[in-house]
N, C-alpha and C positions, 0 to 999 in steps of 0.2 A: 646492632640492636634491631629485631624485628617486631616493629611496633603492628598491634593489632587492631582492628577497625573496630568500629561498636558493633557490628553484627560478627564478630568473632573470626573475621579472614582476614589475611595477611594482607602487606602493601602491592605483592607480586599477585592474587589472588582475585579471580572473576568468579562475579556471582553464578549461580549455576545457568545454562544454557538450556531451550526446550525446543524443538521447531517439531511440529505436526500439521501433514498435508490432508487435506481432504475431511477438512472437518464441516463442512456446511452442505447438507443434501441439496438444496436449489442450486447453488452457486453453481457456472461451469468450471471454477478452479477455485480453493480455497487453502490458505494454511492459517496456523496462530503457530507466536514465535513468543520465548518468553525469557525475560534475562532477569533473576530476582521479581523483584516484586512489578516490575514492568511487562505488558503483556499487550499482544498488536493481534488481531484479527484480518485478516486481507480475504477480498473475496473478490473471484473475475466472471462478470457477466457476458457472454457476447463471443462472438460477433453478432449485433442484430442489424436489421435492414435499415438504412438511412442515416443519414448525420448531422450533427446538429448546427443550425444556426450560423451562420457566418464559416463555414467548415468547407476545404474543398469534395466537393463531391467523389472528385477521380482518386484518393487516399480515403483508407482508412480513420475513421475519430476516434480517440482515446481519450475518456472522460474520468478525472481523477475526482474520489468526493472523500475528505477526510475527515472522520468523525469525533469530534473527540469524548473522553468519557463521560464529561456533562458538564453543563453550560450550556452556551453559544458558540458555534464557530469564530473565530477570531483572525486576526490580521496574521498569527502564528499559522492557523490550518492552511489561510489562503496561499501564504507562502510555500508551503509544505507542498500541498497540491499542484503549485505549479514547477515548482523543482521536479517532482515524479511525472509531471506531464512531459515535462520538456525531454526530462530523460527517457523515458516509455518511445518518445517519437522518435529518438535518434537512432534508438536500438531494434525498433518493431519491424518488419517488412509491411510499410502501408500501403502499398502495391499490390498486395496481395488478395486482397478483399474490400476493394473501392466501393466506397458508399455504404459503409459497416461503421458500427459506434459499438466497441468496447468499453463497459464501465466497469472500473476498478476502486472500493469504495475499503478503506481502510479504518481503523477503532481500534 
């Protein structure tokens, strides 16, 4: 028996899928990604000159800021934020551009 969801799709059934790059004129990189009624905006700043605060000078900073649709940021964003930071620095070449701060500011 194939029981149906309340918005009318099956148990095997994904809400529709969207991804669109380069939607934000400033940004130097941008997509929004949208699954159902959920929807993410991502925008990458950078590389600009200097790094922040407690940061090795000789790598690259990758500065995660997660927004969420309203309220306050919360104990959930901070978390967020630093799972994508940690991940961003494992995968990034931060050798490349020493003493640079990429911000990637997600919503």
């Amino acid at each position: 028996m194939d029981e149906k969801r309340e918005d009318g799709r099956s148990a095997t059934q994904l809400r529709p899928l969207s991804c669109t790059r380069s939607v934000l004129n400033r940004a130097h990189g941008s997509a929004s990604f949208s699954q159902g009624e959920t929807k993410i905006l991502a925008a990458v700043y950078g590389p600009r000159a200097g790094t922040k605060k407690n940061e090795n000078p000789e790598k690259a900073c990758i500065e995660v800021i997660w927004k969420p649709k309203s309220g306050q940021i919360g104990k959930a964003e901070k978390e967020y934020e630093m799972i994508l930071k940690r991940t961003l620095q494992n995968i990034c070449l931060l050798n490349v551009h020493p003493n640079t701060t990429t911000s990637i500011i997600i919503q």
